[in-house]
FIDRENDO-337818 format. One record per residue: z, y, x of N, C-alpha, C, O in turn. Coordinates in nm, 3 decimals. Atoms other than C-alpha are relative to their C-alpha. Layout:
       n_w       n_v       n_u      ca_w      ca_v      ca_u       c_w       c_v       c_u       o_w       o_v       o_u
         Z         Y         X         Z         Y         X         Z         Y         X         Z         Y         X
...
This chain:
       n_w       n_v       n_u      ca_w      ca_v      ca_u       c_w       c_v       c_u       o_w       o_v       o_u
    -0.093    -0.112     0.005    -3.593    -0.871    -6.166     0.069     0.009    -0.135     0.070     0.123    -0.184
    -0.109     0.036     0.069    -3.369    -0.975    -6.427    -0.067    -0.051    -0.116     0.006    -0.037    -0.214
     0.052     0.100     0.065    -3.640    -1.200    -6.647     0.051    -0.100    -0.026     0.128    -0.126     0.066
    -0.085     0.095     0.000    -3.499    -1.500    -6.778    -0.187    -0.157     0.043    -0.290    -0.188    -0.017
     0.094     0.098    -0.013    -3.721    -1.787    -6.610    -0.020    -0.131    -0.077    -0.127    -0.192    -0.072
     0.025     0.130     0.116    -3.662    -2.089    -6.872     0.139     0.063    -0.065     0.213     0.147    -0.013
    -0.081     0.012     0.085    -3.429    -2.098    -7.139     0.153    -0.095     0.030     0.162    -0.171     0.127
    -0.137     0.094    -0.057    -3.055    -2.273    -7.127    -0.024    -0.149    -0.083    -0.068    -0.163    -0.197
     0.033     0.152     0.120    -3.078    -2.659    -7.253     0.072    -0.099     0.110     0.078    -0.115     0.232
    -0.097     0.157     0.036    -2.868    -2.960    -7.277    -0.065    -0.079     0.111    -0.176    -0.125     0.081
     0.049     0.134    -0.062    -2.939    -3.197    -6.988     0.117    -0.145    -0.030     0.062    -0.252    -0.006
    -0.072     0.118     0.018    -2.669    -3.466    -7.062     0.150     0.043     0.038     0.199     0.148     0.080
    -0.131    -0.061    -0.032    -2.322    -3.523    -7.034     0.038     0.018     0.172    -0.013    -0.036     0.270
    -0.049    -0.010    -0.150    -2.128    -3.399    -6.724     0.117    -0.078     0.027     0.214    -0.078    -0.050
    -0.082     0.047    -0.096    -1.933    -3.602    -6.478     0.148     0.079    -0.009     0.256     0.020     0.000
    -0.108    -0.106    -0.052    -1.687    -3.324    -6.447    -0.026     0.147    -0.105    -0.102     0.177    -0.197
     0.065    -0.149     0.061    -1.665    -2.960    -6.536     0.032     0.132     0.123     0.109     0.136     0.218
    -0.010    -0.061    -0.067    -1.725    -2.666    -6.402    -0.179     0.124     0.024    -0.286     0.091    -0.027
     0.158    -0.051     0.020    -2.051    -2.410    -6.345    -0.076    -0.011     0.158    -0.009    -0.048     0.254
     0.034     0.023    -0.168    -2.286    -2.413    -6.008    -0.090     0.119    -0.063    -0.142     0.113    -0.175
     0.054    -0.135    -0.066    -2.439    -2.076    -5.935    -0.120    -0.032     0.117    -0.094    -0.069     0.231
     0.135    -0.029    -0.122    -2.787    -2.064    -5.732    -0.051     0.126    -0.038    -0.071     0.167    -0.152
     0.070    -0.133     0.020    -2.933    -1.733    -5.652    -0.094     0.042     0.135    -0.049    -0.001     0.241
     0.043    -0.087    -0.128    -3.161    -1.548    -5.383    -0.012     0.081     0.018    -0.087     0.125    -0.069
    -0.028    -0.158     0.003    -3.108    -1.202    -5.272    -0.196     0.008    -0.024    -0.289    -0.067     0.006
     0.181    -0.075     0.003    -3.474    -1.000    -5.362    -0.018     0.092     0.082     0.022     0.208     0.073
     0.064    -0.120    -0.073    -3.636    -0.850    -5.102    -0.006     0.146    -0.041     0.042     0.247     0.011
     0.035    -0.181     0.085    -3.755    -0.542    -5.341     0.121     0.067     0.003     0.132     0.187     0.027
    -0.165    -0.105     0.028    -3.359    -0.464    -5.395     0.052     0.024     0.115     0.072     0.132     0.169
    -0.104     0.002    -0.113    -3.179    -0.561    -5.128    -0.037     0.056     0.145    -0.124    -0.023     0.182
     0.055    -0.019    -0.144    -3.255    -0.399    -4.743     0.018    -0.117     0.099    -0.050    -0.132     0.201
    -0.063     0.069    -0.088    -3.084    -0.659    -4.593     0.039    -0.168    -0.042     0.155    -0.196    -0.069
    -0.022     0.122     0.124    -3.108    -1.031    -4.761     0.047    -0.130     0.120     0.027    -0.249     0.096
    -0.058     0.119    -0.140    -2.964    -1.249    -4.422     0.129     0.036    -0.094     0.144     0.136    -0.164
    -0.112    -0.005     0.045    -2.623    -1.334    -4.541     0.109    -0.045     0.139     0.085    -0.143     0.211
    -0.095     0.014    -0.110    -2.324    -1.319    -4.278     0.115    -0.026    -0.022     0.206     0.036    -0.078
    -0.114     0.069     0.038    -2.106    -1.568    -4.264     0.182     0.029     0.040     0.293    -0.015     0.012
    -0.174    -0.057    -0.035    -1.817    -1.372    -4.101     0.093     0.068    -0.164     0.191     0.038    -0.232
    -0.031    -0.090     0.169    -1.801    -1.115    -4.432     0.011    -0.076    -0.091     0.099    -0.059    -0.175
    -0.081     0.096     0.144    -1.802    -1.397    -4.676     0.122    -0.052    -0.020     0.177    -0.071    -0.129
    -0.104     0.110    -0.010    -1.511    -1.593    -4.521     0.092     0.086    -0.003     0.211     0.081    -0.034
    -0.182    -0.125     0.008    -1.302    -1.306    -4.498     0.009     0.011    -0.121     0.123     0.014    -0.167
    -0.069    -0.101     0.148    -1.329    -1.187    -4.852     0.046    -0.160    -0.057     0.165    -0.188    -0.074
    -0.067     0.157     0.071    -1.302    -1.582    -5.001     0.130    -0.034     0.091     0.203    -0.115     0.033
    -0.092     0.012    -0.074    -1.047    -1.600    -4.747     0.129     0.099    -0.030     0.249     0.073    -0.026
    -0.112    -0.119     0.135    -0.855    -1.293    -4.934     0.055    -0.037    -0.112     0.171    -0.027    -0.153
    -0.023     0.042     0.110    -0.916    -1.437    -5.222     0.091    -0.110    -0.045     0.142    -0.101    -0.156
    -0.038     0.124    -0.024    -0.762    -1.778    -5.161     0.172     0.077     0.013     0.272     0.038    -0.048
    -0.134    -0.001    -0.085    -0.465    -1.587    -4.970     0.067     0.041    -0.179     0.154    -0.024    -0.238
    -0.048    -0.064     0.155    -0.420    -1.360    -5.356     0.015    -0.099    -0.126     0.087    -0.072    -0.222
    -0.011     0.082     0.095    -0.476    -1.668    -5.564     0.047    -0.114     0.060    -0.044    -0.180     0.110
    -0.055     0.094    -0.109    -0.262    -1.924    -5.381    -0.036    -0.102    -0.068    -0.069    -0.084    -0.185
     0.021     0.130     0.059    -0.320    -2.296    -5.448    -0.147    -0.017    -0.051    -0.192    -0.120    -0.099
     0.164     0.004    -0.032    -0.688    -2.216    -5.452    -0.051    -0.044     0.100    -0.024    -0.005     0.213
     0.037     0.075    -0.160    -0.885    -2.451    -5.232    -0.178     0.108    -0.008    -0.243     0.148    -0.104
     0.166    -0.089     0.005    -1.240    -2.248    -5.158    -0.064    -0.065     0.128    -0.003    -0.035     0.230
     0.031     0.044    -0.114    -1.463    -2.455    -4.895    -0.179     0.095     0.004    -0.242     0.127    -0.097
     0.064    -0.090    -0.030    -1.744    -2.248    -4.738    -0.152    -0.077     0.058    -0.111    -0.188     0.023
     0.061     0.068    -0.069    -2.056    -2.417    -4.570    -0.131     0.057     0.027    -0.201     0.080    -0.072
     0.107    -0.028    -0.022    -2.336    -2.307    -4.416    -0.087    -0.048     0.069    -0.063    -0.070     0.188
     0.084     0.094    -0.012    -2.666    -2.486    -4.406    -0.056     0.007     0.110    -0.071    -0.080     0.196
     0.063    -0.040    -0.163    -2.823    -2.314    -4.138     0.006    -0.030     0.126    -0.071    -0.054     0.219
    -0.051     0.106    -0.159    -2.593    -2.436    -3.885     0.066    -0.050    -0.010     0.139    -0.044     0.090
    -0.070     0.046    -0.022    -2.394    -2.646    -4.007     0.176     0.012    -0.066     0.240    -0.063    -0.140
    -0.111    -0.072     0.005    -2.068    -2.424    -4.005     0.107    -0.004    -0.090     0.089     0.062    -0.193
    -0.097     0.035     0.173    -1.765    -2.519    -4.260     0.111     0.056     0.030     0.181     0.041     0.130
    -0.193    -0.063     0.037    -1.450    -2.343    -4.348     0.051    -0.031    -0.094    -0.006     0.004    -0.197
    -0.058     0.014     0.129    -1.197    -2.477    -4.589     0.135     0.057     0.008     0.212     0.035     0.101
    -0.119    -0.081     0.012    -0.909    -2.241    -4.725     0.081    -0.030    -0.132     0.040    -0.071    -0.241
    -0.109     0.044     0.092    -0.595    -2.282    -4.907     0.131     0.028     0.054     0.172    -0.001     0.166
    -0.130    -0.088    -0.002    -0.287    -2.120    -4.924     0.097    -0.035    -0.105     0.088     0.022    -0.214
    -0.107     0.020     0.122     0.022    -2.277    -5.125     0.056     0.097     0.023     0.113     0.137    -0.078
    -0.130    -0.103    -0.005     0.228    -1.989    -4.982    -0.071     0.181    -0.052    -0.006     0.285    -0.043
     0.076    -0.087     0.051    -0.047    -1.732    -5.131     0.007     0.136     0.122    -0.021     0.137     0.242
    -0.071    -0.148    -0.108     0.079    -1.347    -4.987     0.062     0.029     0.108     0.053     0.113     0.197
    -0.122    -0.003    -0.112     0.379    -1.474    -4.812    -0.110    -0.040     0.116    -0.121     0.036     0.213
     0.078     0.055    -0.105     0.104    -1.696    -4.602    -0.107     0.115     0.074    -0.151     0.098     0.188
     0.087    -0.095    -0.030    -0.124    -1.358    -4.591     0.114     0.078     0.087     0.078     0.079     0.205
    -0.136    -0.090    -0.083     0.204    -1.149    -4.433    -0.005    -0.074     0.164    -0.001    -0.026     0.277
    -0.041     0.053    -0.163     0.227    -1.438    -4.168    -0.117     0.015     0.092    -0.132     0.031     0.213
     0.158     0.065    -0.097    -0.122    -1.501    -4.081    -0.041     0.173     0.016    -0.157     0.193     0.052
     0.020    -0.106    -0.047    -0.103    -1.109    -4.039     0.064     0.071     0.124     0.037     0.172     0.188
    -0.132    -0.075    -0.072     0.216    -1.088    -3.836     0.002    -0.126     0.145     0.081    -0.121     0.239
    -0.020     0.057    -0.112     0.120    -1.385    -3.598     0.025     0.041     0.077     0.140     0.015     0.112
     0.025    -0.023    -0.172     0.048    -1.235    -3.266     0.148     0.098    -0.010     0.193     0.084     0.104
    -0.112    -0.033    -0.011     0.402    -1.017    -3.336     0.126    -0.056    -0.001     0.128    -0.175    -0.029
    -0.118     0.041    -0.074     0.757    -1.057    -3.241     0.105     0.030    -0.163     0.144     0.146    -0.180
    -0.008    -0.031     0.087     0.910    -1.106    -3.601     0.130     0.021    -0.048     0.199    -0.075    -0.016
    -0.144    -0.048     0.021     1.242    -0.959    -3.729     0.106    -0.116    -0.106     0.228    -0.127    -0.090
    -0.046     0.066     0.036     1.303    -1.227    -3.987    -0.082    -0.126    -0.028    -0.205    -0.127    -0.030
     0.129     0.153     0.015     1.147    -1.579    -4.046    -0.082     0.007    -0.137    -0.204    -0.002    -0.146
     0.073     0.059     0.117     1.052    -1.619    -4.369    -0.026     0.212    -0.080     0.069     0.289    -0.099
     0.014    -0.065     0.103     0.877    -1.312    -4.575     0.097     0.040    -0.116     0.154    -0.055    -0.169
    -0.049    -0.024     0.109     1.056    -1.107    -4.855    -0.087    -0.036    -0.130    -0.190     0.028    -0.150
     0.139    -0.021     0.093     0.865    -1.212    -5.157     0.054     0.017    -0.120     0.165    -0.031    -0.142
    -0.047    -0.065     0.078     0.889    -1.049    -5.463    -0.121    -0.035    -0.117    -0.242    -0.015    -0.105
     0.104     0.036     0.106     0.739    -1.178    -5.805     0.034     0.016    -0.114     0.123    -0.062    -0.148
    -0.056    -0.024     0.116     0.782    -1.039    -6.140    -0.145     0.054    -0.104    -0.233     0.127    -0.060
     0.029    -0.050     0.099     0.611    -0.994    -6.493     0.056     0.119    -0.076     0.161     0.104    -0.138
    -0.066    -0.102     0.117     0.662    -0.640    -6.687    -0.112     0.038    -0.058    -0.227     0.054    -0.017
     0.124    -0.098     0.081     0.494    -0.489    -6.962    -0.115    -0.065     0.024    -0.216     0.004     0.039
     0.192     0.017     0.015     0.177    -0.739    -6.942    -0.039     0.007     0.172    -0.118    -0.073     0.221
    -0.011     0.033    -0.127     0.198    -0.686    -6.584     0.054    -0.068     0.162     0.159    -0.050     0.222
    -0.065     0.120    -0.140     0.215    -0.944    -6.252     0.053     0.128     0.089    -0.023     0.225     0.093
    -0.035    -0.040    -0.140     0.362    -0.771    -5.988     0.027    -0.110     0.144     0.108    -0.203     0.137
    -0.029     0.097    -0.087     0.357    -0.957    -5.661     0.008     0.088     0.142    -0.074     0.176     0.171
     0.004    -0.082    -0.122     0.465    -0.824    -5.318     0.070    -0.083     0.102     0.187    -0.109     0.074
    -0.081     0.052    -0.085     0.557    -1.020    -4.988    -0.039     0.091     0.146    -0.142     0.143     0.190
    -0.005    -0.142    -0.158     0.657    -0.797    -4.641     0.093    -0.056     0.096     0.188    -0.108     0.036
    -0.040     0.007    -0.055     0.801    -0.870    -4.352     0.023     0.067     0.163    -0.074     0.121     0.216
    -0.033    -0.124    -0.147     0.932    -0.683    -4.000    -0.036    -0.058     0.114    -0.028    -0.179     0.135
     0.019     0.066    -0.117     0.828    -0.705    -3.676     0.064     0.119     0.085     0.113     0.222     0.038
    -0.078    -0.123    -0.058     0.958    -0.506    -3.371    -0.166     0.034     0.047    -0.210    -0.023     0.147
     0.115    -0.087    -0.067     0.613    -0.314    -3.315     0.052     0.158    -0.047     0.170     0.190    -0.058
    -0.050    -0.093     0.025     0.585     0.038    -3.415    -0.107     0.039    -0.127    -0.068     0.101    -0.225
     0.101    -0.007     0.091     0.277     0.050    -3.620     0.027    -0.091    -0.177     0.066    -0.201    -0.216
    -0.015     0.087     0.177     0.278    -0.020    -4.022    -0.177    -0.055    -0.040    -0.283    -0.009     0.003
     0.074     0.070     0.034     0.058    -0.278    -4.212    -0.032     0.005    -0.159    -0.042    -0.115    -0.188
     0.008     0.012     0.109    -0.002    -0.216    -4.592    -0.127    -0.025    -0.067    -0.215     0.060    -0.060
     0.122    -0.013     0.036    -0.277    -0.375    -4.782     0.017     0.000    -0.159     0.107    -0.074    -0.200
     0.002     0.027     0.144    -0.321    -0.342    -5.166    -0.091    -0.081    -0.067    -0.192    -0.137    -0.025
     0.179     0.075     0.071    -0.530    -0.495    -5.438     0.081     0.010    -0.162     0.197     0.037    -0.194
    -0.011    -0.029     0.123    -0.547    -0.487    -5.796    -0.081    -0.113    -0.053    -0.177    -0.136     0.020
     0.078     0.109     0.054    -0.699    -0.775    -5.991    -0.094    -0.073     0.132    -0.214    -0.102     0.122
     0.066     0.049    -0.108    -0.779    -0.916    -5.639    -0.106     0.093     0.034    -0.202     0.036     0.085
     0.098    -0.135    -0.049    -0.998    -0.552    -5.569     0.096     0.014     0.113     0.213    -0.022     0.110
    -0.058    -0.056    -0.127    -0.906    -0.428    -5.231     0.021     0.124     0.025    -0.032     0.185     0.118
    -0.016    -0.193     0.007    -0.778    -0.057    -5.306     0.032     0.021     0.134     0.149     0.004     0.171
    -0.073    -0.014    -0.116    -0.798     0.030    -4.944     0.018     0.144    -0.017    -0.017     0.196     0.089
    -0.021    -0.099     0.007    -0.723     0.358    -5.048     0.167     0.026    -0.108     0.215     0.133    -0.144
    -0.092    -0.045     0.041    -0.409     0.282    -5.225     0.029     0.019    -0.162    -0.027    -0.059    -0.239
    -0.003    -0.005     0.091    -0.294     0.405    -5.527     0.107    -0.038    -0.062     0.192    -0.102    -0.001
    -0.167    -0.052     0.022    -0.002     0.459    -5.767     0.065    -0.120     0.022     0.187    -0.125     0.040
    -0.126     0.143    -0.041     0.113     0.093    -5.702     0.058     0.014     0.144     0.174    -0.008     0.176
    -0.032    -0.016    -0.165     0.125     0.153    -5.331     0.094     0.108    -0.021     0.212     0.076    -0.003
    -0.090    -0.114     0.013     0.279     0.537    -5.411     0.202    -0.102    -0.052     0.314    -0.084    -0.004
    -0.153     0.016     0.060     0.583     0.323    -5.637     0.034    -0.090     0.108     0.144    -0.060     0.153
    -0.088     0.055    -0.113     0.636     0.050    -5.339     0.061     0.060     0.079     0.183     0.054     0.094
    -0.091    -0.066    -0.048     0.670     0.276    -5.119     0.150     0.110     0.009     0.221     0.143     0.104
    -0.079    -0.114     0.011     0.901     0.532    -5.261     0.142    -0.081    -0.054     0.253    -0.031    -0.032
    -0.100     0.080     0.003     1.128     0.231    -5.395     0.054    -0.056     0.116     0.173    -0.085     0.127
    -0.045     0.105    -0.182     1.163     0.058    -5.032     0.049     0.116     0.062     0.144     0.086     0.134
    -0.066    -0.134    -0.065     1.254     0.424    -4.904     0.140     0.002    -0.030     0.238    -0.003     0.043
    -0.157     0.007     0.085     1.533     0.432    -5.203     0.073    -0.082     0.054     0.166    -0.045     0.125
    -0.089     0.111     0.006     1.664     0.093    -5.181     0.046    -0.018     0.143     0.156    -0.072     0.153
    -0.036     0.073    -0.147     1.697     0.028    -4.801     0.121     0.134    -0.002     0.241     0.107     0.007
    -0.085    -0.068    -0.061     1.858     0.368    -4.754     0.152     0.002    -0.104     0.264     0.038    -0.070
    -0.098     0.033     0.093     2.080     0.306    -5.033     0.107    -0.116     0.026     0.229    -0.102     0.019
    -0.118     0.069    -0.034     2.201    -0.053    -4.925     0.065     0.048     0.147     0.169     0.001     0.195
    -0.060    -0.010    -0.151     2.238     0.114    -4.562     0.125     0.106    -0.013     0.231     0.112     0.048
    -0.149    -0.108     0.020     2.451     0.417    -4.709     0.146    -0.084    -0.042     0.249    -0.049     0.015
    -0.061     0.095     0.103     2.661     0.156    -4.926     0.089    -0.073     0.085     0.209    -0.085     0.062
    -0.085     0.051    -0.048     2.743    -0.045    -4.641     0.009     0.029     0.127     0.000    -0.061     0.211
     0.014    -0.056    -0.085     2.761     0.203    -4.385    -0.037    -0.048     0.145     0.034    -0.055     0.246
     0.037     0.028    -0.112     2.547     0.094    -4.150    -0.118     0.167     0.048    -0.220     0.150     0.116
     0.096    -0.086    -0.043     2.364     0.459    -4.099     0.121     0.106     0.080     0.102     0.228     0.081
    -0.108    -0.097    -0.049     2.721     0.597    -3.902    -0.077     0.089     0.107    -0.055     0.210     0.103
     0.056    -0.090    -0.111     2.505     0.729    -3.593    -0.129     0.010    -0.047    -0.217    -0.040     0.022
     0.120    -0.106     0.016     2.234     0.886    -3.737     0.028     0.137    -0.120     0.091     0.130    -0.226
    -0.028    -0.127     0.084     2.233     1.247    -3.895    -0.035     0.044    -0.121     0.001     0.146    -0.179
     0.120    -0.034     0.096     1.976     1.208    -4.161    -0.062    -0.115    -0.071    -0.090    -0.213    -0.003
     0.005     0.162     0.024     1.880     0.928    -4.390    -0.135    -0.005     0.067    -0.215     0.085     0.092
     0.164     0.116    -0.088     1.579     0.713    -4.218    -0.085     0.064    -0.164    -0.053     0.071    -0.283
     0.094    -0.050     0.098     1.259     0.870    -4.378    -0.109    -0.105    -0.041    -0.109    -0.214     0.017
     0.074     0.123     0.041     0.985     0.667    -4.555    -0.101    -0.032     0.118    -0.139    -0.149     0.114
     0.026     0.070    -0.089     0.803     0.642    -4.240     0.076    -0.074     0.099     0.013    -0.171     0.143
    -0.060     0.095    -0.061     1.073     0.491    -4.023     0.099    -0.105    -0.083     0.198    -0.161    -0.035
    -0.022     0.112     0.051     1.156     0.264    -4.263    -0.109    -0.091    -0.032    -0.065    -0.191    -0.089
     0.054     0.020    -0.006     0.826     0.152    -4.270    -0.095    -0.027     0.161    -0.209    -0.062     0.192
     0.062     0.029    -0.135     0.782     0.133    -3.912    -0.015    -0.153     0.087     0.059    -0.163     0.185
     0.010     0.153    -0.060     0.702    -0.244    -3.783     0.000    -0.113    -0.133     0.053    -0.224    -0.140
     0.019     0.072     0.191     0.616    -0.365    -4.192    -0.129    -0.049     0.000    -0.233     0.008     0.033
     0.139     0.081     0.033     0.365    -0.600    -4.261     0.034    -0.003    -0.176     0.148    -0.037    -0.206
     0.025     0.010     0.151     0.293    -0.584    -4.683    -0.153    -0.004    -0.028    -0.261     0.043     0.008
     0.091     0.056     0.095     0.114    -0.739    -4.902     0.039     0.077    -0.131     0.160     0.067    -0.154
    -0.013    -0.067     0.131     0.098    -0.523    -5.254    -0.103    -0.079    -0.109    -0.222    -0.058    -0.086
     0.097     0.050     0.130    -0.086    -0.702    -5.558     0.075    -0.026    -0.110     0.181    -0.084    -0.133
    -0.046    -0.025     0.151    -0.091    -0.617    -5.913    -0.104    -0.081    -0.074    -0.213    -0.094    -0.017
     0.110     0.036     0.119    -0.288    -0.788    -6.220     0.076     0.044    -0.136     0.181     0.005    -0.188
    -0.039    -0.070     0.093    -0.299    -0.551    -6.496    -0.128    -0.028    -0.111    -0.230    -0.077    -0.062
     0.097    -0.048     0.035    -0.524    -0.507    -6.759    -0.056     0.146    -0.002     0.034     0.223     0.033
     0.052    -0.118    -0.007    -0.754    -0.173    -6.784     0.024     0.048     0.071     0.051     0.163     0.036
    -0.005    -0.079    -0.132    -0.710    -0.068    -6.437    -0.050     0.117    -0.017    -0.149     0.123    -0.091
     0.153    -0.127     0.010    -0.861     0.305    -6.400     0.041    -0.010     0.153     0.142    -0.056     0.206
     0.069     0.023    -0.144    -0.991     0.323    -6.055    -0.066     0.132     0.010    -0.114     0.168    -0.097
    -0.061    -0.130    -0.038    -1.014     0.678    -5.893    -0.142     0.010     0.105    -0.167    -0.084     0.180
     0.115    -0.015    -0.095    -1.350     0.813    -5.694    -0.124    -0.093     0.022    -0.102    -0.212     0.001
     0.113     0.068     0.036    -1.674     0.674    -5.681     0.013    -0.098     0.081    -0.100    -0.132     0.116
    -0.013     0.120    -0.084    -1.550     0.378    -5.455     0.073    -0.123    -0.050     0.091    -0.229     0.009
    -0.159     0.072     0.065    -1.276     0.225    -5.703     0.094    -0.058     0.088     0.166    -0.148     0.045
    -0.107     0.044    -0.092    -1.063     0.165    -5.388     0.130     0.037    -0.084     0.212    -0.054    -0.084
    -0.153    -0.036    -0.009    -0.744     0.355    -5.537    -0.014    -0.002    -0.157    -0.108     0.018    -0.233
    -0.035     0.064     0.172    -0.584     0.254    -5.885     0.094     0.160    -0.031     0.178     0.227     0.030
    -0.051    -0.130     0.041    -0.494     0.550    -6.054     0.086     0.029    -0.143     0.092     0.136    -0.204
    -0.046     0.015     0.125    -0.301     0.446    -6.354     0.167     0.063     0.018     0.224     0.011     0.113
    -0.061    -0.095    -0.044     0.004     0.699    -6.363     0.132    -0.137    -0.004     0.206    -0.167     0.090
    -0.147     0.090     0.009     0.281     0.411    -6.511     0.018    -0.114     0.063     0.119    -0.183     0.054
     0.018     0.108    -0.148     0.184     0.165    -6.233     0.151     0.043     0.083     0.223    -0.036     0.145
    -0.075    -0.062    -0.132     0.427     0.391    -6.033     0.127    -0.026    -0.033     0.195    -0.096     0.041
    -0.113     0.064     0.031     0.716     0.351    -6.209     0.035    -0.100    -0.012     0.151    -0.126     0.021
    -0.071     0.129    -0.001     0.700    -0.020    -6.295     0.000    -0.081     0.137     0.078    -0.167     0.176
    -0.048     0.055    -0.156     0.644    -0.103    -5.947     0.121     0.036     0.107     0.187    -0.021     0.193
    -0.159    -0.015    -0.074     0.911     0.091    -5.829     0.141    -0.068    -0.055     0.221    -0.120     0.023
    -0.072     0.149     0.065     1.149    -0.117    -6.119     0.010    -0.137     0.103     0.084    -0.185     0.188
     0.040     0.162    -0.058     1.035    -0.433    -6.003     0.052    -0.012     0.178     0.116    -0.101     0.234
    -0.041     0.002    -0.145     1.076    -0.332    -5.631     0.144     0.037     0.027     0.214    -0.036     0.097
    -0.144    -0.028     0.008     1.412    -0.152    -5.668     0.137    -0.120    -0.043     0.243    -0.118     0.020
    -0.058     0.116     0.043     1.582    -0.474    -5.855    -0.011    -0.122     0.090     0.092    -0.170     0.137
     0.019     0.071    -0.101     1.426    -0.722    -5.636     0.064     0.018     0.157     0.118    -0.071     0.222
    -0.036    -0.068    -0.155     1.512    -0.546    -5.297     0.124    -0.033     0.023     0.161    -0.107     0.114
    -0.080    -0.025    -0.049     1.839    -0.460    -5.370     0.095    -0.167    -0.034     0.216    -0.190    -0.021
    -0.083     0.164     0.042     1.933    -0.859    -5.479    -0.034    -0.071     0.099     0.044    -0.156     0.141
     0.017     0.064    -0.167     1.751    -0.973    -5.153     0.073     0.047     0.094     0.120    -0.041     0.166
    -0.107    -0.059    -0.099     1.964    -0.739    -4.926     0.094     0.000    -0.024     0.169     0.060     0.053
    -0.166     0.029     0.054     2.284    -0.837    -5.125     0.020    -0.127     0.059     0.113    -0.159     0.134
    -0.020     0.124    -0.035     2.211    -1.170    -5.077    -0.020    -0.057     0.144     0.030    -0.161     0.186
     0.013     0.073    -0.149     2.081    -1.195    -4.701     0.040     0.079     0.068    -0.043     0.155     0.119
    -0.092    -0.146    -0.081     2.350    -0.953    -4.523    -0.093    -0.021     0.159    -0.142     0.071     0.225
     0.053    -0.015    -0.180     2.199    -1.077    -4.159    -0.130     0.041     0.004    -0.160     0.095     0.110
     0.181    -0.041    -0.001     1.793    -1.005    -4.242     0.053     0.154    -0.051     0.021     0.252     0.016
    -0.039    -0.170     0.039     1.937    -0.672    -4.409     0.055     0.063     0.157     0.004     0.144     0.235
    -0.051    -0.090    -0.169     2.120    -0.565    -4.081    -0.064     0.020     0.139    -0.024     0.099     0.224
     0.095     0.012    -0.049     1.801    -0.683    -3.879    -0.065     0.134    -0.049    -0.056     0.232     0.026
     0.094    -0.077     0.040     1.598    -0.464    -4.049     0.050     0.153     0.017    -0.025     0.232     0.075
    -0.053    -0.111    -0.007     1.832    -0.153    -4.075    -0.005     0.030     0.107    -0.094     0.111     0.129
     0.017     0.029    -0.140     1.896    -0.194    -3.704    -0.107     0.027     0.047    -0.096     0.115     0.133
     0.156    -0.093    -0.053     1.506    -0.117    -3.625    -0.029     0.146    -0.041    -0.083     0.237     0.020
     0.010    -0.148     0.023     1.553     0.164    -3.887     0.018     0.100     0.019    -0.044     0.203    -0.010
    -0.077    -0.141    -0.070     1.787     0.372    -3.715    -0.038    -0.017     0.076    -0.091     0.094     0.086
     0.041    -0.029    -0.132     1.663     0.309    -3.380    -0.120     0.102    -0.043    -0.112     0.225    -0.031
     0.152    -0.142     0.119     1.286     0.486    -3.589     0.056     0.145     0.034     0.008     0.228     0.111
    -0.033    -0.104     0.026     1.500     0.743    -3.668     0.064     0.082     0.077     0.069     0.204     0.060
    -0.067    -0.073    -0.126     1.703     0.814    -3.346    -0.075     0.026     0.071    -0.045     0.105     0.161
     0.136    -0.033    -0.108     1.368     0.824    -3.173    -0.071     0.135    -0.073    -0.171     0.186    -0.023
């Protein structure tokens, strides 16, 4: 229970580099020391999707069982492999990648015609499923910017009211991930990132990006608007 059983020492040179990890859960701590290979592959399977060009192979002795993951398309590939089984509004993912202030921002989303929304976050590859001010600034920028290029190039003539942040969010698959330093993390679960200027530079980053992707791809912009007002006429 956290004894050190021998000391660290020099066996020779290495082949390669790199560290190898052996451990066994302890009865005394743990209730539950079987390990289940569904829950591992998903989260290394997260991980892989957030750190793209990461190969992670999985194997388990017991029976056999191997999974190997890798993702050159990182997020964008997490958006698709979320949006398979749907009917998708444009082919390829919006993806959105920028450094400010010390901070990555990375965000790829794409539409489907369902009706249900998809948003997952993360923060230094943590899984805030609760959100948090990065999620608060995506969303409140993607509200701005869409209804902005739709006022701009009047595509909102038959509706009375701009499209609200839920029906512009209606049939969205997103991916949200930040790497910051000193995250603060919010309730005894650290799901939700609570750092107040998160909110603004993600809305930056999303506002600039957005409105240079919907300048530049008039037919995926008019796709998308096109689901928005129908949202909103319903």
């Amino acid at each position: 229970r956290g004894n050190k059983t021998r000391e660290l020492k020099e066996s020779g040179k290495a082949s390669g580099t790199g560290t190898t990890i052996k451990y066994h859960p302890d009865a005394e701590i743990f209730s539950t020391i079987e390990h289940n290979f569904d829950t591992i592959f998903k989260r290394l399977r997260e991980l892989c999707f957030l750190n793209k060009g990461v190969r992670v192979q999985l194997h388990d002795e017991r029976d056999g069982r191997t999974e190997e993951m890798y993702y050159e398309g990182g997020i964008k590939s997490y958006v698709e492999h979320l949006g398979k089984s749907k009917t998708i509004l444009h082919k390829e993912p919006i993806y959105i990648e920028m450094v400010k202030d010390k901070v990555r921002v990375e965000i790829a989303m794409q539409y489907n015609d369902s009706y249900n929304e998809t948003t997952l976050s993360f923060v230094n590859s943590i899984n805030t499923i609760e959100g948090g001010t990065h999620v608060a600034g995506f969303r409140s920028a993607l509200t701005r910017t869409i209804n902005h290029y739709a006022s701009q190039n009047q595509l909102l003539k038959n509706v009375k009211v701009n499209p609200s942040g839920d029906d512009i969010r209606e049939g969205l698959i997103a991916v949200v991930s930040v790497l910051m330093p000193e995250p603060q993390f919010e309730g005894q679960t650290k799901t939700k990132l609570g750092n107040s200027e998160i909110k603004g530079l993600v809305e930056s980053v999303v506002n600039e990006s957005l409105t240079q992707f919907l300048a530049e791809n008039p037919a995926v912009a008019k796709r998308i608007v096109g689901k928005i007002v129908a949202a909103t006429q319903a």
